[in-house]
N, C-alpha and C positions, 0 to 999 in steps of 0.2 A: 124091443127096447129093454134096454138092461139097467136095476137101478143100482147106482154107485155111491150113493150118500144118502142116508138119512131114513127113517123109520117110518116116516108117516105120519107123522105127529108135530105141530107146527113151536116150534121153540125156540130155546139157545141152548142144546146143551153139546157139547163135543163130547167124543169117546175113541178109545182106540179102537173101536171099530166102528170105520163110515159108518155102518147099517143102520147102528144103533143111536149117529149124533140127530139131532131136532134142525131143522134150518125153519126158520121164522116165513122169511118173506125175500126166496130168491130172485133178485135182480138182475144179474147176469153171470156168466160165465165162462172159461176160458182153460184149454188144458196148454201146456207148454210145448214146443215142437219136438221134442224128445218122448213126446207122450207118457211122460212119465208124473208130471204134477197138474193138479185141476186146481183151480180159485175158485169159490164163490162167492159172489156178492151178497149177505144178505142180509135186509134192512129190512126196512120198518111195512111195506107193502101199501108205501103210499100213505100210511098213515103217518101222524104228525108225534115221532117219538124219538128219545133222543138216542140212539144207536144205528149205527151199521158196522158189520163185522164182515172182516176178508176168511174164508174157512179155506186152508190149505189143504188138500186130501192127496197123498201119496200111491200112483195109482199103480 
Protein backbone atom coordinates (compact mmCIF):
# COMPACT_ATOMS: atom_id res chain seq x y z
CA UNK A 1 0.00 0.00 0.00
CA UNK A 2 1.25 3.35 -1.18
CA UNK A 3 0.15 6.63 0.55
CA UNK A 4 -1.13 9.34 -1.92
CA UNK A 5 -2.61 12.08 0.17
CA UNK A 6 -2.18 13.31 3.46
CA UNK A 7 0.20 13.35 6.37
CA UNK A 8 -1.22 11.60 9.12
CA UNK A 9 -2.74 13.99 10.95
CA UNK A 10 -6.59 14.44 10.89
CA UNK A 11 -7.55 18.00 9.55
CA UNK A 12 -8.45 20.41 6.75
CA UNK A 13 -5.64 21.74 5.38
CA UNK A 14 -4.64 21.43 1.56
CA UNK A 15 -1.07 21.91 0.21
CA UNK A 16 0.64 21.54 -3.01
CA UNK A 17 1.92 18.67 -1.89
CA UNK A 18 -0.72 15.62 -1.20
CA UNK A 19 1.68 14.39 1.47
CA UNK A 20 1.64 17.21 3.37
CA UNK A 21 -2.67 18.17 3.15
CA UNK A 22 -4.79 16.97 6.63
CA UNK A 23 -7.92 15.02 5.47
CA UNK A 24 -10.46 15.09 8.46
CA UNK A 25 -12.71 12.11 8.13
CA UNK A 26 -12.48 10.23 4.49
CA UNK A 27 -15.65 8.96 3.20
CA UNK A 28 -15.14 7.75 0.09
CA UNK A 29 -13.25 7.86 -2.83
CA UNK A 30 -12.85 7.70 -6.59
CA UNK A 31 -9.79 8.09 -9.12
CA UNK A 32 -10.97 8.95 -12.79
CA UNK A 33 -10.63 6.34 -15.66
CA UNK A 34 -7.59 8.10 -17.23
CA UNK A 35 -6.03 7.46 -13.80
CA UNK A 36 -4.96 10.54 -13.67
CA UNK A 37 -7.44 12.64 -10.98
CA UNK A 38 -8.55 11.05 -7.33
CA UNK A 39 -11.67 12.88 -5.28
CA UNK A 40 -12.06 12.51 -1.82
CA UNK A 41 -14.88 12.80 0.14
CA UNK A 42 -14.21 14.25 3.30
CA UNK A 43 -16.53 14.96 6.15
CA UNK A 44 -17.23 15.16 9.31
CA UNK A 45 -16.76 11.13 10.35
CA UNK A 46 -20.00 10.76 11.31
CA UNK A 47 -20.06 13.46 13.55
CA UNK A 48 -22.63 16.17 13.65
CA UNK A 49 -20.61 19.29 11.95
CA UNK A 50 -21.21 21.59 9.36
CA UNK A 51 -18.76 20.68 6.50
CA UNK A 52 -17.85 18.30 3.87
CA UNK A 53 -15.18 19.03 1.27
CA UNK A 54 -14.40 17.26 -2.18
CA UNK A 55 -10.26 17.26 -2.07
CA UNK A 56 -9.06 16.89 -5.81
CA UNK A 57 -5.54 15.40 -5.90
CA UNK A 58 -3.80 15.38 -9.42
CA UNK A 59 -2.10 12.06 -9.55
Amino acid sequence: MTTLVGNGNGGHIDHDDPLQAEIYGMEGVTITPDGKTMFLADGGRGEDVPFNFIRIVKL
